[in-house]
C-alpha positions in Angstrom: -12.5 -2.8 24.6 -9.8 -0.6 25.6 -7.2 -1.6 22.5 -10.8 -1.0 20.5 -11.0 2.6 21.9 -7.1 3.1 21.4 -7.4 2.7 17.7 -10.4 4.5 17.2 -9.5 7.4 18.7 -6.0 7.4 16.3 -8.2 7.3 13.2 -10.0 10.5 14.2 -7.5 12.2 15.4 -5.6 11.7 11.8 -8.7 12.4 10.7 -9.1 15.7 12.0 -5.7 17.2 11.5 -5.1 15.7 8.0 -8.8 16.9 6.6 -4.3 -17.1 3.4 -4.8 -21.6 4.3 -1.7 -23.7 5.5 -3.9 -25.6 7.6 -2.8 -27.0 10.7 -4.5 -28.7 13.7 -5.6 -25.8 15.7 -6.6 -23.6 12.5 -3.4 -22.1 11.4 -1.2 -21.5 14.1 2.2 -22.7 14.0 3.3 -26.1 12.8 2.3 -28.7 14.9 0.8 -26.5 17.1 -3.3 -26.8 18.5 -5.2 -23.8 18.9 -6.2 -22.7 22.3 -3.1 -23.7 23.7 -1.1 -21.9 26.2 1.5 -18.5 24.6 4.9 -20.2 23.2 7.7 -18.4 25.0 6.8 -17.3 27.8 6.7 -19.6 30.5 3.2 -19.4 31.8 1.1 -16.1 32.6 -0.3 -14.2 30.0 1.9 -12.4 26.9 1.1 -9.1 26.2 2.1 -7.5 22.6 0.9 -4.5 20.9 0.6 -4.5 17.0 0.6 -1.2 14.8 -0.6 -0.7 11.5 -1.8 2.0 9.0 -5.0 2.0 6.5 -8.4 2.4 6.1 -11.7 1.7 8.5 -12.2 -1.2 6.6 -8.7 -2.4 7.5 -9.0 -1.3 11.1 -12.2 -3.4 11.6 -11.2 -6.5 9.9 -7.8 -6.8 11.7 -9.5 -6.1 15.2 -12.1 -9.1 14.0 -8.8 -11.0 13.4 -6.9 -10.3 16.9 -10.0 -11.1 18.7 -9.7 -15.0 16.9 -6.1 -15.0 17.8 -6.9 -13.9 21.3 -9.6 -16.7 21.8 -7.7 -19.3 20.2 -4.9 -18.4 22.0 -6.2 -17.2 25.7 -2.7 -16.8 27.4 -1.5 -14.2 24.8 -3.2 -10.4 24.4 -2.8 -8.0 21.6 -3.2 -4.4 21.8 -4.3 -2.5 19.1 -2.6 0.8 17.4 -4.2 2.0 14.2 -3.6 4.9 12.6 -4.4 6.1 8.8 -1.7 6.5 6.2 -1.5 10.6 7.4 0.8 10.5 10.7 1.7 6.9 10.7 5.9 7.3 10.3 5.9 10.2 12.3 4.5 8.3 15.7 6.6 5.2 14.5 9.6 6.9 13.8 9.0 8.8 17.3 8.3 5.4 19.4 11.5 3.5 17.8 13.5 6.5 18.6 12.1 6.5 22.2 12.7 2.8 22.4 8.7 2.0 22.8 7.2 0.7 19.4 5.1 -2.1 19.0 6.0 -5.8 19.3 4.3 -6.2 15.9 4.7 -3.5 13.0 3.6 -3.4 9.6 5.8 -1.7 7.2 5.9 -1.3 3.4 8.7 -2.1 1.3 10.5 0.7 3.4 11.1 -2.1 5.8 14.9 -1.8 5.0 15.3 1.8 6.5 14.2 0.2 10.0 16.5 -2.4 9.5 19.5 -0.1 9.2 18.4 1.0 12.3 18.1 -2.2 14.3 14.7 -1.8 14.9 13.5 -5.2 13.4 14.2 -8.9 14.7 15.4 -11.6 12.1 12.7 -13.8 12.0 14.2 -16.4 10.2 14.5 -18.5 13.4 10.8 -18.8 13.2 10.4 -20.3 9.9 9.0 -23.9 10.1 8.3 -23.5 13.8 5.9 -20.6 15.3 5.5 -19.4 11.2 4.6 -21.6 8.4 5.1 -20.6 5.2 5.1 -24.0 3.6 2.6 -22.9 0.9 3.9 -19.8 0.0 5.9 -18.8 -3.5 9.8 -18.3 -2.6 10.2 -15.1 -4.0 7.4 -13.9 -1.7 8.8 -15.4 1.1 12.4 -14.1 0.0 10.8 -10.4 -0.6 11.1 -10.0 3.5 14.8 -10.9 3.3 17.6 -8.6 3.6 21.3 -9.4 3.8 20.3 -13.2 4.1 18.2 -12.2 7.0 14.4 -12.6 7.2 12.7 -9.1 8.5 9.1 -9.4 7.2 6.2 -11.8 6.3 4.7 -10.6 2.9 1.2 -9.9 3.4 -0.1 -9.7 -0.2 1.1 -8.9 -3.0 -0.8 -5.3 -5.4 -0.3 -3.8 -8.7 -1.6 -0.1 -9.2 -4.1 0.4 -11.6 -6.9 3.5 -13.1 -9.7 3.0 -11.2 -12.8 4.5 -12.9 -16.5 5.8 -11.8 -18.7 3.2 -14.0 -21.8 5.7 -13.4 -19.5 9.0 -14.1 -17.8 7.3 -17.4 -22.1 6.7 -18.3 -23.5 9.5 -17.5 -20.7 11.2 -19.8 -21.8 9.1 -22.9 -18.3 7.4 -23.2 -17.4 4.0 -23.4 -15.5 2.4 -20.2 -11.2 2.4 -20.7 -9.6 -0.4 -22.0 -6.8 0.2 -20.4 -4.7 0.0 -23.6 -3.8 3.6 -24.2 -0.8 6.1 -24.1 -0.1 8.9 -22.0 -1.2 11.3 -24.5 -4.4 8.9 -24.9 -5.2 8.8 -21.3 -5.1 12.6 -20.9 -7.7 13.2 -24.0 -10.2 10.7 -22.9 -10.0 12.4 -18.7 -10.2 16.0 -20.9 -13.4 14.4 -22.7 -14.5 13.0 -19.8 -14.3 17.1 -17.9 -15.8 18.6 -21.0 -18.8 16.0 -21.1 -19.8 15.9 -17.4 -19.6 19.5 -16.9 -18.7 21.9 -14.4 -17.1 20.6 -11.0 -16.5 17.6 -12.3 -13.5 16.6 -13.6 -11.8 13.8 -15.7 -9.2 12.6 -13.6 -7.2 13.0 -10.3 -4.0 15.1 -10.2 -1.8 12.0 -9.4 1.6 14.5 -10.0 2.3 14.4 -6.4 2.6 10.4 -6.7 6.5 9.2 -6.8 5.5 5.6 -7.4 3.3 7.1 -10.3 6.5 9.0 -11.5 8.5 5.7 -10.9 6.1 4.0 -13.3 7.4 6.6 -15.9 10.4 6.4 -16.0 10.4 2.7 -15.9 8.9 2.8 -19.1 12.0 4.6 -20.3 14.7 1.9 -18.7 15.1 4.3 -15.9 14.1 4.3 -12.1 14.2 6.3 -9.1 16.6 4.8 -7.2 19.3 2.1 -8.8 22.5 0.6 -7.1 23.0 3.2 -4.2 22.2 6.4 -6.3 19.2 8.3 -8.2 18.6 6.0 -11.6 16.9 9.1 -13.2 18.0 12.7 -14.0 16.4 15.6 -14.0 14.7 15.6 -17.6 13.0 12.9 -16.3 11.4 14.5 -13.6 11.2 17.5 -15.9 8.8 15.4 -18.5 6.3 14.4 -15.2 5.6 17.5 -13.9 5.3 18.9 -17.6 2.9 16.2 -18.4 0.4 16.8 -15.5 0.6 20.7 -15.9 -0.9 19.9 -19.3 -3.2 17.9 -18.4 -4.0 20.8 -15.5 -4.1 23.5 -18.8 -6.2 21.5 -20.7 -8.4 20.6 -18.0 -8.3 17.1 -18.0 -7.2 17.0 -14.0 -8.2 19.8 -11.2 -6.4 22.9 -11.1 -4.9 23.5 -8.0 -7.2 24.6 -5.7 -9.4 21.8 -5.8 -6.2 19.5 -5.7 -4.9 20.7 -2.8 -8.3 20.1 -0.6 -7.8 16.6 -1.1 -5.8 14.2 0.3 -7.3 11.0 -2.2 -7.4 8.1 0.1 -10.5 7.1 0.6 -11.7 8.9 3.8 -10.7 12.6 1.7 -11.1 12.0 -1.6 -12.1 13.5 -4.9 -13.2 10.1 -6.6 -15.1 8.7 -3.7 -17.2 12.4 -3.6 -17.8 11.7 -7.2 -16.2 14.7 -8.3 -13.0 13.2 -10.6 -13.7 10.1 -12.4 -10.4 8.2 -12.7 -7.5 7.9 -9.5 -4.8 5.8 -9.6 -5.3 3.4 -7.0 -3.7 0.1 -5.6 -5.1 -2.9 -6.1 -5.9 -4.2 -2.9 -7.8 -0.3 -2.1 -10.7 -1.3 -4.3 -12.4 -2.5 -1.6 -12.2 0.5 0.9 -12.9 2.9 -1.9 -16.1 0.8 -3.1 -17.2 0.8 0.4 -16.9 4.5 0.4 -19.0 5.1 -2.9 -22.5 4.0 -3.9 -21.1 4.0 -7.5 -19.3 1.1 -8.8 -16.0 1.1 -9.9 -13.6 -1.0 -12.1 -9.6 -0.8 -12.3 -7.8 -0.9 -15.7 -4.0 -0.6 -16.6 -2.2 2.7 -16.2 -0.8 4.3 -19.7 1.9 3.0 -21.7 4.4 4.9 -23.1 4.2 3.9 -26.6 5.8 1.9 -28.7 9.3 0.9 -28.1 8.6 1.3 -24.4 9.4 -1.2 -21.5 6.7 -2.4 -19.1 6.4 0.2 -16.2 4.0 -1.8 -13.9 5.4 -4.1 -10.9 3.8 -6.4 -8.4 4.4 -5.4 -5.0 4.2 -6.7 -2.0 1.6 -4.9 -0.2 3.0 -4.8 3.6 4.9 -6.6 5.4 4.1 -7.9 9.4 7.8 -7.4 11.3 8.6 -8.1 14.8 10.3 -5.5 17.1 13.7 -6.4 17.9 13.6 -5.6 21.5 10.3 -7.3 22.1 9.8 -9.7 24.9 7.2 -12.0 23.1 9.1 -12.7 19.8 7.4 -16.2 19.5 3.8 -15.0 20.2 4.4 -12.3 17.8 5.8 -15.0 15.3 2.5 -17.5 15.7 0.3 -14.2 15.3 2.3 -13.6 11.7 1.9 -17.0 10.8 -2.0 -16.9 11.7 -2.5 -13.8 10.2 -1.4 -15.2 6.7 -2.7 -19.0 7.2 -5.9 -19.8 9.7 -8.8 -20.2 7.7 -11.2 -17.8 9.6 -8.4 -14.7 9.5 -8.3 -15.1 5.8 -11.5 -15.1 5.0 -12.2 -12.0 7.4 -9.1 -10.4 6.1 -9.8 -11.2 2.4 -7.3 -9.4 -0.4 -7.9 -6.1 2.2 -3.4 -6.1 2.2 -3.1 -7.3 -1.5 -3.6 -11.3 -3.1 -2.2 -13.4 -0.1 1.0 -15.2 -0.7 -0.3 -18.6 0.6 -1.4 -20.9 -2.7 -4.1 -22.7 -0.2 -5.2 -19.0 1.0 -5.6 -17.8 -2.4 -7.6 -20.6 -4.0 -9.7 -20.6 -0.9 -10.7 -17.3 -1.1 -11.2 -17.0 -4.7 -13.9 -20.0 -4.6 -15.7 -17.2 -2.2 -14.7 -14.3 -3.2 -16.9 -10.9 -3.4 -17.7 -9.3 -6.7 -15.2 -7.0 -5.8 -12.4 -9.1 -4.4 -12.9 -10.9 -7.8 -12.0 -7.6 -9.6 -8.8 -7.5 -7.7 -7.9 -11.4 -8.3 -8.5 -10.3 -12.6 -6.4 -7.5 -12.3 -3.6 -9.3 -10.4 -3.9 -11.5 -12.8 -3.8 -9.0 -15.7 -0.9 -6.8 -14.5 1.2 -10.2 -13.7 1.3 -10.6 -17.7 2.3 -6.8 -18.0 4.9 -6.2 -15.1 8.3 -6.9 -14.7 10.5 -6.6 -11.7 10.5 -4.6 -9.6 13.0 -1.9 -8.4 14.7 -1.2 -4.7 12.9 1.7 -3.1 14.2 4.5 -2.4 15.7 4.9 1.2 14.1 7.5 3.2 11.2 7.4 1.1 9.0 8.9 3.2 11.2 12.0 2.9 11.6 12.2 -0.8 7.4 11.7 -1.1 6.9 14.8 1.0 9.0 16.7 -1.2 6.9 15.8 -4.4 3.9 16.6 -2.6 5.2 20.0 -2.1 7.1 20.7 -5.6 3.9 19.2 -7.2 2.1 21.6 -5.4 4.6 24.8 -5.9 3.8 24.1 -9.9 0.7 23.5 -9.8 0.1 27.1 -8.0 2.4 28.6 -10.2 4.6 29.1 -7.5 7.9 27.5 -8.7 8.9 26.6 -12.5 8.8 23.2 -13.8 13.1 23.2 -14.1 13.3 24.4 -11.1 11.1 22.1 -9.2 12.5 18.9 -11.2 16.4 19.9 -10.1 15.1 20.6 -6.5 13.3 17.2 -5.7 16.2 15.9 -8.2 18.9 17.7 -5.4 16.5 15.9 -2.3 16.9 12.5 -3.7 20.7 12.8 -4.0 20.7 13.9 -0.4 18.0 11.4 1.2 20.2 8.6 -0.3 23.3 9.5 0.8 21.9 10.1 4.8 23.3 8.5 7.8 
């Protein structure tokens, strides 16, 4: 009850101030291992973690659902709960690894690289084949946790971002659903059709120009990237085109103009789309669930814009999170077999679903597809369909978190009117150089 109360009372306060089956005997735990059984590593008594993550309520609940089978599998080990939403997250995490008092377990995104510069993550590797089975996953899943020939991560699922779109918006304009085979220039006409056809307050699509990963997509398609053997892989033209392109689509009305922008947040607890008011967001995959739980409209996800032809492919599969292990935790073998039942026992699966992206267990995945929701069968298509349209993906950006806030506030600044677009573009341009080249 009280690790329930705990995480509760993190998603409100964010709230406030920012508005898979390898079966074995025992149901998934580690190889050879029964469930029930005493903790692995700690000689008797009872082992007592705490995990942290980020997301939505759906999230929350289904993750508390799956530490509670853990616990009662495994009586002799206890898990404390620490939730927060994506708002606030870092900041608390950066502040506990700094005071030496994070989490035994932490999820991290493909950031996970930045904490192990600072010695915050254990090598897992040990584990492998003991306390955590990955026996049925795909290598480069497995090998997308590794770092210096070090293991720091267990993949949790692998995304791809996509359009999601308001079915009952898209009819009530009178337009037919996207294909999702369109330009840039395409995309924006059918969200400025969309505005003009639904009326006022409603609008065609979301402002996404705050969105590096959406600005990464970009310049993908033009053989460049953010980041790109220890130095920014685009230049400032680049940058330049993105914030031109959405201040079009602002002028032309196919987005929000600022104000409207600026009240949202567009996760799914403070968001235009689930309110009904824009009718396309980019979105992650593995999000459809939490936004359809949010909406009594349905929604479908198609492929982001192209940028013509000639262009490369833009879109990557990503791993979703990754679970890691504190390096100065007491219990790094409890923390291990809870990875390893996370991503393999049967019942945690199911509960957990594609909630963190398509699992990387083969088993998992087949097993959850022969029961899958209507909407957890949209996200195992569109896997599917941006798998044939992605290519590899690129190193983030260290310090990411840093250059993200930037383009949330230079995205903003234009939008307003409040900086120019060269400006803007040779300022976030000037951040990356410096975020990259930090100690």
């Amino acid at each position: 009850m009280n690790r329930k109360k705990l995480g509760f009372c993190a998603v409100s306060l964010v709230t406030a101030g920012v508005m898979l089956t390898a079966c074995t005997p025992g149901g998934g735990g580690p190889a050879g291992q029964t469930g029930g059984g005493a903790s692995s590593g700690s000689g008797g008594g009872t082992a007592e973690l705490r995990m942290t993550w980020w997301g939505s309520q759906v999230r929350h609940d289904a993750t508390l659902k799956v530490i509670d089978l853990f616990e009662k599998k495994y009586p002799n080990i206890k898990i404390s709960a620490e939730y927060l939403g994506s708002d606030g997250y870092w900041d608390k995490l950066n502040t506990q690894i700094a005071g030496g008092n994070a989490p035994d377990l932490i999820q991290l995104g493909n950031n996970y690289p930045d904490y192990v510069a600072r010695g915050a993550l254990l090598d897992i590797a040990p584990y492998l084949g003991k306390e955590i089975n990955v026996s049925d996953f795909d290598q480069a899943t497995v090998d997308s946790g590794r770092l210096d020939g070090k293991l720091y991560g267990i993949n949790l699922g692998s995304n791809a971002f996509g359009i999601a779109y308001n079915t009952a918006l898209i009819k009530k304009a009178g337009l037919q659903p996207p294909a999702g085979n369109w330009t840039w220039e395409e995309f924006g006409k059918y969200a400025q059709d969309l505005t003009k056809a639904l009326g006022k307050g409603y609008y065609g699509a979301v402002d996404e120009s705050r969105s590096p990963l959406y600005l990464n997509y970009m310049a993908r398609q033009s053989g460049r990237t953010i980041y790109k053997d220890g130095k920014v892989g685009l230049g400032k033209e680049d940058i330049e085109k993105w914030f031109t392109l959405w201040d079009n689509y602002r002028k032309a009305g196919s987005v929000p103009p600022a104000e409207t922008t600026s009240a949202y947040t567009e996760q799914p607890d403070n968001s235009s789309f689930v309110e009904g008011k824009t009718a396309m967001h980019l979105i992650w995959s593995n999000q459809m669930n939490a936004y359809q739980k949010s909406m009594k409209d349905e929604i479908n996800i198609v492929l982001p814009p192209t940028g013509g032809s000639g262009a490369q492919q833009g879109l990557w599969l990503q791993p979703s999170q990754f679970m890691s292990v504190n390096a100065k935790t007491k219990y790094p073998k409890e923390a291990a077999m809870f990875i390893s039942f996370m991503v393999n026992d049967p019942e945690a699966t199911a509960i957990l679903g594609a909630e963190r992206g398509v699992p990387g267990s083969s088993k998992v995945r087949e097993a959850l597809k022969a029961n899958a929701t209507p909407i957890d069968k949209k996200i195992y298509d569109y896997i599917d369909l941006a798998a044939k349209n992605a290519r590899t993906p690129d190193r983030e950006i260290p310090n990411g978190k840093e250059f993200e806030s930037s383009i949330v506030g230079l995205s903003q600044k234009v939008a307003f009117g409040k900086e120019t677009i060269p400006n803007a573009s040779q300022e976030l341009f000037s951040v990356a150089e410096k975020i990259i080249n930090k100690k």
